[in-house]
N, C-alpha and C positions, 0 to 999 in steps of 0.2 A: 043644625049647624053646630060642629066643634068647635069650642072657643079653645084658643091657647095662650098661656103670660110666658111669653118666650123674650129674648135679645133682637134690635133691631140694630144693625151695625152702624155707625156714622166714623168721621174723623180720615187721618189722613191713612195711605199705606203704610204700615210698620207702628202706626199709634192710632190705636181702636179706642171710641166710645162711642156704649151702647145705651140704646134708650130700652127702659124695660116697657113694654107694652102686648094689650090684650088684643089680640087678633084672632080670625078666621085663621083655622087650622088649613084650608086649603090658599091663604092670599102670601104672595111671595114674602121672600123676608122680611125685604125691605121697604114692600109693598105698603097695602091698603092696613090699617090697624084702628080696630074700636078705641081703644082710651089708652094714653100714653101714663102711666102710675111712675114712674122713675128714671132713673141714669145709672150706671156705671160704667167708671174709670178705671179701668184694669193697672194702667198703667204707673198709676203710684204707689206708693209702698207707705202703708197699706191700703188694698183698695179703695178709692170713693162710692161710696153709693145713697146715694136717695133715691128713697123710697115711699111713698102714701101707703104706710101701713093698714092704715083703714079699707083705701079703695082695694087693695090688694083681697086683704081677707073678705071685703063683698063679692068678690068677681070666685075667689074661691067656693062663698057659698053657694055664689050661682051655680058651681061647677065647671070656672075655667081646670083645664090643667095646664100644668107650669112643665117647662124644659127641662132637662135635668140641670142644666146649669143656672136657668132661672130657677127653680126647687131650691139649690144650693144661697143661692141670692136670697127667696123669702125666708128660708130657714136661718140664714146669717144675722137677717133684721128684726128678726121676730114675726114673721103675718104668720106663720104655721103653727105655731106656739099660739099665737093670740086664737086663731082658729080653733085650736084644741080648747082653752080656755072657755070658750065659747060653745063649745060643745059641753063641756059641763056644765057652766051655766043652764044651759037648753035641760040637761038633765036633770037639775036640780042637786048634783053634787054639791054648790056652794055658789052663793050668791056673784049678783054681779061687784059688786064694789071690791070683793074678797081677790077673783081675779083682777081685777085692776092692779090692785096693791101686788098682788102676784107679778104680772107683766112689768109694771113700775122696778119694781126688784130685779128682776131678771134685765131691762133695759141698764141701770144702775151698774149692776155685776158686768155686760156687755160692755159698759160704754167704761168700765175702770180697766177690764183688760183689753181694751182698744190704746185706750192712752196709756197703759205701763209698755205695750209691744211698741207704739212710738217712741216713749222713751228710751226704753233701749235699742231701739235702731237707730237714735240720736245720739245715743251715749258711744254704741260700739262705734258708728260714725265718726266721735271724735277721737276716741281712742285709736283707731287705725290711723286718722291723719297722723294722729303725737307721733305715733309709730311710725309712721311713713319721714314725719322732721327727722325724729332722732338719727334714724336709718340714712338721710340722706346728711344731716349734721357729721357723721360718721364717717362717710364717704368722701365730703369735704375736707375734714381733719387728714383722713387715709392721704388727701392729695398734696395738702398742704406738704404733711411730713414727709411723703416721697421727695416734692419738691423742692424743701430744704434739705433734706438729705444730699437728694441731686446738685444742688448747689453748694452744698458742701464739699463734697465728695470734685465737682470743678475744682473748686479753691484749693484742696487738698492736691489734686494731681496738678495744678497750674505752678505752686508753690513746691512742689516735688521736681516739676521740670525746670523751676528759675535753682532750685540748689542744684538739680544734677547740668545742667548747665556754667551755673556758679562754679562748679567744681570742674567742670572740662575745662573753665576758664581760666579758671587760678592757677594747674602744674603751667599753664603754656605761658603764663606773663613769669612763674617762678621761670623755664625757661629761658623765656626773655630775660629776666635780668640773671641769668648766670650765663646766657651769651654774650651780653656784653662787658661782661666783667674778665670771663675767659680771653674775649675780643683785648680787653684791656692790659690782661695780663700778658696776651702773646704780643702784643704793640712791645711792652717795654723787654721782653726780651728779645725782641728784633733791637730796640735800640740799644742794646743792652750787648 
């Protein structure tokens, strides 16, 4: 019997989480499966995954093999690494306790550059919001001073049309009183 530590798919369409487990190489995907060791969440940034690093690296030495995407997954956690570890061990390269402190280290360095790549996806995060206020702060301003412009720019020709009216107004009353004065004057030379 082939074993396999492949992806078993769960979750809704368009949002997958997969359970990591060891199954018969010939049982369907979603099917029948020996022992469930994990999860992963593709879905957030950066991915979720647990993992039983231990049961992982047993079913290795049994001689499961792994998907290539599960491969990708134990190599991410460390079960591949610990399994090599553990083949030196078995060689007598270097004691047990030496790898531990080895894997310890190495977990250490994984889990500092797990939380610096959050941090800066939290950083760049706020930075684009700033960027995205100021940009729309800008926009707002751009409107305002249209706006007062625009409302200037009313007051200006409203005030343009009350003088040029004021002024169509005024020869016609100056008119006015020089017709009746003319009026006045041709009166007294009739009486006259």
């Amino acid at each position: 019997m082939s074993v396999k530590i492949r992806l078993q798919r769960h979750g809704k369409k368009g949002k997958p989480f997969f359970h990591i487990v060891v199954a018969d190489a010939r049982a369907r995907r979603d099917g029948k499966f020996i022992e469930k060791i994990g999860t992963y969440n593709p879905i957030t940034n950066p991915a979720v995954i647990n993992l039983d690093v231990d049961a992982a690296v047993k079913w290795l030495n049994n001689g499961a093999q792994p998907t290539d995407t599960a491969r990708a997954i134990l190599s991410y956690k460390g079960a591949l690494y610990k399994k090599h570890l553990q083949g030196g061990v078995a060689k007598g390269a270097f004691s047990a306790e030496e790898a531990d402190k080895k894997f310890a280290a190495w977990l250490e360095e994984k889990e500092n550059a797990v939380n610096n790549k959050k941090e800066s996806l939290t950083k760049a995060q706020k930075e684009a919001k700033k960027a995205a206020l100021e940009a729309e702060a800008k926009v707002n301003q751009a409107r305002l001073d249209a706006a007062a412009k625009a409302e200037a720019d009313a007051k200006a020709e409203e005030e343009a049309k009350l003088a040029e009216a004021e002024a169509a107004n005024a020869p016609v009353a100056e008119e006015a009183t020089e017709e009746p004065a003319a009026e006045a004057e041709g009166t007294e030379e009739a009486q006259a």
